[in-house]
N, C-alpha and C positions, 0 to 999 in steps of 0.2 A: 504493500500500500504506500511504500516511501515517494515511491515518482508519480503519484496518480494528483490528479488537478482537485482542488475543492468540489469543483463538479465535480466528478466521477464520484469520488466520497457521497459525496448526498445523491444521488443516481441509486450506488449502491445500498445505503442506508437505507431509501422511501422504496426498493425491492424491485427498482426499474423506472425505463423513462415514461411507464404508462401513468404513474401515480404522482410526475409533477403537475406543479398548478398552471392554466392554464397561461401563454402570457399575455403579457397587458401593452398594446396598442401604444406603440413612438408617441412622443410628447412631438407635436408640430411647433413651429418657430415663423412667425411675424416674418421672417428673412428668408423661408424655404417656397417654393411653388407650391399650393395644395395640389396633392395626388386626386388624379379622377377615380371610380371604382372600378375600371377597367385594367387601369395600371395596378390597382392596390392586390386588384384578383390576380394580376398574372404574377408579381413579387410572392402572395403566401401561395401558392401554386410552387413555383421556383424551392421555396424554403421547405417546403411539406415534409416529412419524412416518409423515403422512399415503403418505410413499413408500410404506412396506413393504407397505400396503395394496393395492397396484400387483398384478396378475396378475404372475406372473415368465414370462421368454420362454420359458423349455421345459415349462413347463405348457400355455402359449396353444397351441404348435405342437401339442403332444399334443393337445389340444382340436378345433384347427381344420387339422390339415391330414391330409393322408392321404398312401398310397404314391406317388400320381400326380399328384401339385401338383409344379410348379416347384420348390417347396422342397429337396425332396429331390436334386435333380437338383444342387445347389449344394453339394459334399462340404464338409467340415468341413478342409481343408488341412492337414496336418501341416506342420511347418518342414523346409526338407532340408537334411540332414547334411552341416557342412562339411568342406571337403577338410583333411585334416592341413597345418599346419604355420601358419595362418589365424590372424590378432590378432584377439582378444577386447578389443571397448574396455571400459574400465571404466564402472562405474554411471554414465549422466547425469542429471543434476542440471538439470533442464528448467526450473526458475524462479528466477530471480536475486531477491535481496533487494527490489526495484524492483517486480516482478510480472513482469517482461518475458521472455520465452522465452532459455532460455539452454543450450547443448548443451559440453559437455567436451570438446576436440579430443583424441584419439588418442595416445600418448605415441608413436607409429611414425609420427606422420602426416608426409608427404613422403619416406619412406624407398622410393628407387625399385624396383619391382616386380622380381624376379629374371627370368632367363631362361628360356626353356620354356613363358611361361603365352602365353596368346591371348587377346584380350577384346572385348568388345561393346559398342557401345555405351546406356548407360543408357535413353538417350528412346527411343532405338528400340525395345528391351525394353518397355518400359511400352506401347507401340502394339502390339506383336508383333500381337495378333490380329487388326486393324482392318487390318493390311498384308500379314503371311505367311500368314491360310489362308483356308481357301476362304467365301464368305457364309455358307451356312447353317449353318457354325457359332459363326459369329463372335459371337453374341450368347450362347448357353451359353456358352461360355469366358471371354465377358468378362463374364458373372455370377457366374463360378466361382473366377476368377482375378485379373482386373484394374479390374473398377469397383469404385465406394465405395472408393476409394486400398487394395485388398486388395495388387497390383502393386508399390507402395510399402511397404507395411506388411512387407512379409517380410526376413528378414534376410537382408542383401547385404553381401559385403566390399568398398566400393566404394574405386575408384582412379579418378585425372583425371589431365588434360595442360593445363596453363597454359603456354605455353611463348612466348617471345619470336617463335619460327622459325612461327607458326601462332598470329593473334595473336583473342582473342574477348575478350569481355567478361565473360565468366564462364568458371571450368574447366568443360570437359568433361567430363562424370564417363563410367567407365565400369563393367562387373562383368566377374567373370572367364569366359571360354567354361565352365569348370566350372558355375558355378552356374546358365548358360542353359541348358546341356545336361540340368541338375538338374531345372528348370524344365520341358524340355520332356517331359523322362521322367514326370512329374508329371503335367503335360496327357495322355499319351499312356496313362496310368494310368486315370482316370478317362474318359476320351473316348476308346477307341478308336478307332473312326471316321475321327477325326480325322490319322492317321499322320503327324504332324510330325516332319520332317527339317530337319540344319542341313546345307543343299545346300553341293554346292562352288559355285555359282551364288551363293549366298546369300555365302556369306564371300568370293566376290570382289566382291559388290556390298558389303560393308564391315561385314557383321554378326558379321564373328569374325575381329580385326586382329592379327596378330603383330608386335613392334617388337623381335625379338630382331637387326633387322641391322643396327641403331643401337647404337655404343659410346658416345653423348654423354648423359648423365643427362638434359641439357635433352629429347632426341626420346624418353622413353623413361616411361609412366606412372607415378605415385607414389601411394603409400598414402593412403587418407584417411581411413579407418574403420569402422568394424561398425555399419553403419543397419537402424534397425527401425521409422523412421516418417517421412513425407516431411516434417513440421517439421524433423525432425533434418538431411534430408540438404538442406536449407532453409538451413536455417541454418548449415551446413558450409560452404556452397557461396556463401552471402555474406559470410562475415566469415572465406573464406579469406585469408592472407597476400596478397600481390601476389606474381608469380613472379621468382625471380631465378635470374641465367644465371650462367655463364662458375665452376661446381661442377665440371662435366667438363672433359674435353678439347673443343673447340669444331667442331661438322661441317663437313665440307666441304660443297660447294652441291651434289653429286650428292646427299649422305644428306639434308639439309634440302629438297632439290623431292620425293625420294621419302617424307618425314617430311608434307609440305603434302599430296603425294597421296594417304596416308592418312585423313589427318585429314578431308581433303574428301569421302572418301567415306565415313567415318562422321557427317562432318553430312547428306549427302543422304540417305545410307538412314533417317536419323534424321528426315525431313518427312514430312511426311503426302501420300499419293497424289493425283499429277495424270496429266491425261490427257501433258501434256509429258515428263514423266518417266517415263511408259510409253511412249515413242513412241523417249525418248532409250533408253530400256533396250535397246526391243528391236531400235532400230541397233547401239547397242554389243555385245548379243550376234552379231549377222550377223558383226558385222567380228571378232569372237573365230573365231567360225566359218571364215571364209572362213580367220583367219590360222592356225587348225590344220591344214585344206587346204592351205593352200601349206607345214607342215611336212613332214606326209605325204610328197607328192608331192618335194620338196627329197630327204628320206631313201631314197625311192625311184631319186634323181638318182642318190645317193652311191653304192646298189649297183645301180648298171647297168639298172634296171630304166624307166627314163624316160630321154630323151633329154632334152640342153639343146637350148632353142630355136637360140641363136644359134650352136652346132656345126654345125647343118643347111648346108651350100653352098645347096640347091634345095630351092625349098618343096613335097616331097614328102608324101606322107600321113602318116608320122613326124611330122613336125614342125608339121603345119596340125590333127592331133588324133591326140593319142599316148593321150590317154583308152580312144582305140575300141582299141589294140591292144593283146589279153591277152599276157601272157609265157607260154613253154611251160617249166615247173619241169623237165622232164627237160632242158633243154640248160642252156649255160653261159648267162651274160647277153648280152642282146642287144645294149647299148649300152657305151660307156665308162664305169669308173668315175670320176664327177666331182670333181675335186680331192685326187685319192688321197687318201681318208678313212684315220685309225683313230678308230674307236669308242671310247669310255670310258665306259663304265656306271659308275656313281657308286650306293653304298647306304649307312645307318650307321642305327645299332641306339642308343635310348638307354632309360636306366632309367626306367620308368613312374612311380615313386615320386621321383623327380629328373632331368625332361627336360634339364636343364644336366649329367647324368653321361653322355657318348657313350660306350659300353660294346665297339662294333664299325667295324668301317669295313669296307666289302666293294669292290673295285676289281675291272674284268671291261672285258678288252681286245679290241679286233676290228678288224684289219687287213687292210683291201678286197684289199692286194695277194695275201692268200693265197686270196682268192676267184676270181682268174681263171682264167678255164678250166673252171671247177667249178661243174657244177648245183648250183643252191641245194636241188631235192629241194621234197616235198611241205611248206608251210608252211615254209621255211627248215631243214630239220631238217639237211639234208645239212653245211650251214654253219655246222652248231650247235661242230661238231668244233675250227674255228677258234679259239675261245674259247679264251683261258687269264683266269686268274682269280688272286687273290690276297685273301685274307683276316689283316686284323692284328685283336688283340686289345688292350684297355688293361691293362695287368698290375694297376694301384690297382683296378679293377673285376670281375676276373676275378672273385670270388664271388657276383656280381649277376647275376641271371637272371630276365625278364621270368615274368608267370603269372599275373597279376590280369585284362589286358585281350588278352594275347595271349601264345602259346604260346611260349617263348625258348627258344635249344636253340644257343647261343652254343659247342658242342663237337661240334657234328658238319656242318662245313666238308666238302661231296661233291665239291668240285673240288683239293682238296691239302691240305696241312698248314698248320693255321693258325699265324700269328707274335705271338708274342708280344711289346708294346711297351708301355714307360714311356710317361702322359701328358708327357713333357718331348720323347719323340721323336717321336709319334706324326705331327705336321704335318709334319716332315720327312720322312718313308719316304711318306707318302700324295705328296708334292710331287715324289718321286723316280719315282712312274709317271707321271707328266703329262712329264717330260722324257726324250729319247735314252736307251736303245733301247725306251723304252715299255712296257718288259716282252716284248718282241720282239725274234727275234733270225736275222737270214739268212746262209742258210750260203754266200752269194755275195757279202758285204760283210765287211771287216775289221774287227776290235772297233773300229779307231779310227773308221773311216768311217760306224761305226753310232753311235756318241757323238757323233759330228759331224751328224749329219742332224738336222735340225729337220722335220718336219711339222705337216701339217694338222688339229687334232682338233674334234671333235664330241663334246661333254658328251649322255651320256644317262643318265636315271633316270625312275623312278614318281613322280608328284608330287616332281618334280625338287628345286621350290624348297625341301621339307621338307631337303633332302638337303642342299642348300647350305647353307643356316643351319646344320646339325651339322656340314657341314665347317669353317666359318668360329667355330663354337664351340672347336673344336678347335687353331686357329689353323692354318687352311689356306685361302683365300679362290682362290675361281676364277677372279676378276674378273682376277684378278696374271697368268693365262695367257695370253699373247699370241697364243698361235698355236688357240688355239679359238674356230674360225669361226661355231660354229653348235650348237644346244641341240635337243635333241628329248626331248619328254615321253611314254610310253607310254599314261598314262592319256586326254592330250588323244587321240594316234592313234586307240586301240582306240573312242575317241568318233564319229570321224571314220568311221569304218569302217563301225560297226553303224549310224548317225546314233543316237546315244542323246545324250541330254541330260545325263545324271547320269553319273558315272566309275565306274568298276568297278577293284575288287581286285585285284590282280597277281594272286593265285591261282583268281579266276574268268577271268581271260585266257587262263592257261594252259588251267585246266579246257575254256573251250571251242575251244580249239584240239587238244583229247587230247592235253596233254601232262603229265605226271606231275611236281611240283614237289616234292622231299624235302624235310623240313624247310624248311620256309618261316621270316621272320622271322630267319635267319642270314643276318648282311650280305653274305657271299660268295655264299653260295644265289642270294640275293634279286638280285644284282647282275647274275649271269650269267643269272636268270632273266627279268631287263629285258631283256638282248640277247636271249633267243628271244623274248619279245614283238613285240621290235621287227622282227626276222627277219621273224616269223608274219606280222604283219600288212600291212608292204610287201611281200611275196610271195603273201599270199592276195588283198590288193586289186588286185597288177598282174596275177595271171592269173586274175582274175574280170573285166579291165575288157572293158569294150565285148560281153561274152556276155550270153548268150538266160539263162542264170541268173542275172546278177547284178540285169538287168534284172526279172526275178522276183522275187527278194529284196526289189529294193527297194520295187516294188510289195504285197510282202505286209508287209513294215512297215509303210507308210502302209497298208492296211486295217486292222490288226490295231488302233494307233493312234485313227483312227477310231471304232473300234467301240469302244474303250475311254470314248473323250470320250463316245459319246450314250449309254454305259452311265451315266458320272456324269451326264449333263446327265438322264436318265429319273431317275435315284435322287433328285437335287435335285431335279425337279418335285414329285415323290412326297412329299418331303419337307417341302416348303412347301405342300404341301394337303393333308397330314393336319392329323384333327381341326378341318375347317370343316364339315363333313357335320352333318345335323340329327340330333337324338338320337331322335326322333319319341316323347317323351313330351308333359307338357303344362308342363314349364319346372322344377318340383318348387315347392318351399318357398320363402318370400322369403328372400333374403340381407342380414343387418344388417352394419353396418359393422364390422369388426373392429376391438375396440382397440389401440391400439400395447403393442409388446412395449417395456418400458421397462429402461433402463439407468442404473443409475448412473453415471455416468460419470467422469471423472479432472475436473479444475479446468481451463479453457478460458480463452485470452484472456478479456476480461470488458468492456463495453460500460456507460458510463453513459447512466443514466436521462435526463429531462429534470429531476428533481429533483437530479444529481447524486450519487446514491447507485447503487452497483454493484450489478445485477441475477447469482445463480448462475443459471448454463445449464446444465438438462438436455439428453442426446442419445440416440437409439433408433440400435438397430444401426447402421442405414444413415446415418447420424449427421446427423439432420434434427432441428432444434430441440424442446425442448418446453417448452410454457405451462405451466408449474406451479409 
């Protein structure tokens, strides 16, 4: 900037010569001839800059293109709307006195992310379309969305992890699940076709990370600022600070290896596709599979409905393939119940407008021993009776009521009276059913001998893990329970059952088993209504096994399937050979080259000449150089 004129300085400063002020009209002199307006028009004519003479880009398009050119096909993007409560960085100030690019760091930057959010990672976002959908659309999208750095150019609230426990060379940046989801509604706007989903397959391959079960600031993302252009998040992201540790309390090595296996799978979802990586994927799905199967079949253990292997004395049919034999729902269970289960259904409700406020806690108990002797009944329904339940309220929250994303109805509890509790007690009364008498009570044991008994429990919920995190927000961790042997998920089940790939809604569970769910989204509801899931569907699977229908069923899955794949695989043909057919005219008109649609543009890094004098660079939309 040493040799450059005052002008050029304020040129470069105001971001170009389009944003000086207009000028103002020679002072005439008593001693000069007045100009006619013939002569004054051919002078600013003469003076013009040869720019303005330029076609402008939305006259050329008018000109040259029509409804069915590419063009059109490429919407005009709006910005999406950020979420409340999001830092605004202030103006940056993109060139330092020097010339050299220069971006304002954040007055919040480092300030770690609160609880509640979920996030993505950046590189992988910017690839989204070349990796999550399908070929033939990948090239609209990425004209629409992500090439010529559009991908970059949009306003992101971005956050990174530089952290000691997970060590790179640069932070990791990442955005919030909000703004992918923002994203994806955006694609799905313009592109129907296209129906992008953010699977649960998807966010356990690492496309949407929760770090709310980290208390240490070092495992846990921090702010880094409101980017609206990849120099900025460029230049954020090298001239970040160095990370420093030991702000928090320091993790232990169980939350730092589950902090590393994080992080590691938001760097592999973050590479670009190998065949290795498909091959690792879809081992790791098998063995997800298989380990839902063996949940199943365990929870099946628990109420009598499978035999343990090694109970068998004589390797009878029971025990060399208990698959082939269905259960008959009008008798009692067939087998023992394994390790005298109680069930504990775990649910908890929080505010949409602040996932760190838990609003409910819903608890729903089931103890095997009052199932003996007693048909479980069509779908479990008979044993549905067993249930007792219990629902607390937070008294700070009690005027907060879910209604933007889902229905909240936090006052009409169908299984008893709900409790009302201070957030100061609330982890202790939730910590008091995991202990003697369970919420259970036999009329053949004395109070003391019932406070004395320790048993075996079994954590169950819908998307369990969502549930643990709000119990452990609350200050209740389930990890501290000694005596829970074993976790069962409904969503993973009901997967297991249909073979479906994708999870399904507590309330379409029910739906297809006809059962009628009141007030859904009340943690009590919702709690007992994980146990008739889970009821339902180890009692529909064990007395469907080894019959002429289930055999059926699963046969017409796999066709239906099927037919699905070579309806898309016809649709992509179709779709990759339109418009190669001849038009059967004679070619029409000759086509001249279009001129470029020209931009003014902002002031760019700047390159000397071989004379040593600074050449300004023009750029066209698609930001490719221009000679002039």
């Amino acid at each position: 900037m040493a040799g450059l004129s005052r002008m050029d300085r304020l040129v470069n400063m105001l971001g170009g010569e389009q944003n000086l002020p207009p000028k103002l009209p020679q002072p005439t002199t008593s001693t000069e001839p007045e100009q006619t307006d013939e002569v004054a028009a051919e002078e600013q004519t003469t003076q013009e800059d040869p720019i303005n003479k330029l076609q402008s880009m939305d006259s050329y398009l008018q000109e040259n293109q029509n409804s069915e050119n590419w063009w059109d096909a490429v919407p005009q993007i709006p910005q999406p709307k950020q979420p409340s409560g999001t830092t605004q960085a202030r103006p940056a100030q993109p060139y330092s006195s020097d010339g050299s690019l220069h971006f304002i760091f954040d007055s919040e930057q480092g300030r770690p992310a609160p609880l509640g959010m979920s996030f993505a990672p950046f590189v992988a976002v910017t690839r989204f379309c070349y990796k999550f959908v399908s070929k033939e659309l990948q090239q609209p999208l990425a004209t629409a969305f992500f090439d010529e750095g559009k991908i970059w150019n949009r306003e992101w609230d971005l956050y990174y992890i530089w952290s000691d426990y997970f060590q790179t060379a640069k932070p990791v940046i990442f955005i919030t699940e909000y703004q992918l989801q923002a994203l994806i509604t955006k694609i799905n706007n313009y592109f129907p076709q296209a129906n992008i989903k953010l699977t649960d397959e998807l966010r356990e391959e690492g496309l949407a990370i929760s770090f709310d079960e980290f208390d240490s600031v070092d495992l846990r993302p921090r702010f880094l600022g409101h980017s609206t252009s990849r120099d900025q998040i460029d230049y954020w992201t090298t001239h970040l600070p160095l990370p420093t540790s030991g702000e928090g309390a320091m993790p232990d090595q169980r939350a730092a290896e589950a902090f590393r296996a994080k992080m590691e799978l938001s760097q592999e979802i973050s590479k670009a596709k190998s065949k290795a990586a498909k091959k690792k994927k879809q081992a790791d799905t098998v063995l997800k599979r298989q380990d839902m199967v063996r949940m199943l079949t365990r929870a099946q253990r628990y109420l009598g409905m499978v035999v343990k292997k090694e109970d068998s004395l004589m390797p009878d049919i029971s025990s060399l393939a208990v698959s082939a034999v269905s259960v008959d729902v009008s008798e009692a269970a067939p087998y023992a119940f394994d390790s005298d289960i109680i069930f504990i259904a775990v649910d908890a409700e929080a505010f949409e407008e602040g996932r760190h406020q838990v609003t409910e806690v819903g608890i729903a108990t089931l103890d095997t021993r009052d199932l003996i002797n007693q048909p479980p009944g069509t779908n479990g329904q008979d044993w549905q009776e067993c249930i007792s339940a219990r629902h607390f309220r937070i008294t700070e929250y009690k005027n907060l009521t879910n209604n933007k994303y889902v229905e909240g109805c936090p006052d009409k509890f169908e299984f008893g009276k709900s409790d009302f509790v201070g957030k100061d007690k609330i982890a202790q009364k939730v910590a008091s059913c995991f202990k003697p008498p369970y919420g259970v009570k036999y009329p053949s044991l004395s109070d003391d001998m019932q406070a004395e008994e320790k048993r075996n429990l079994v954590l169950v919920g819908h998307d369990l893990s969502q549930d643990v995190n709000y119990l452990k927000q609350i200050g209740f961790n389930v990890a501290n329970c000694g005596n829970i042997i074993d976790t069962v998920d409904t969503a993973a089940l009901f997967r297991i059952y249909t073979k479906d790939p994708t999870a399904r809604s507590l309330g379409s569970i029910l739906y297809d088993f006809e059962f009628t769910g009141w007030n859904l989204h009340n943690a009590g509801n919702d709690a007992v209504y994980t146990l008739w899931a889970m009821l339902a569907i180890c009692v529909k699977d064990a007395s469907e096994s080894g019959s002429a229908e289930a055999a059926e069923k699963q046969e017409e899955t796999i066709e239906k399937r099927k037919a699905l794949a070579a309806e898309q695989a016809k649709e992509r043909v179709l779709y990759e050979a339109e418009g190669w057919e001849s038009t059967g005219d004679d070619g029409g008109e000759p086509v001249r080259p279009a001129p470029p649609a020209v931009m003014y543009g902002p002031p760019r890094p700047k390159k000397e000449n071989r004379q040593g004098m600074e050449k300004r660079q023009y750029y066209t939309p698609k930001e490719a150089v221009l000679d002039v």
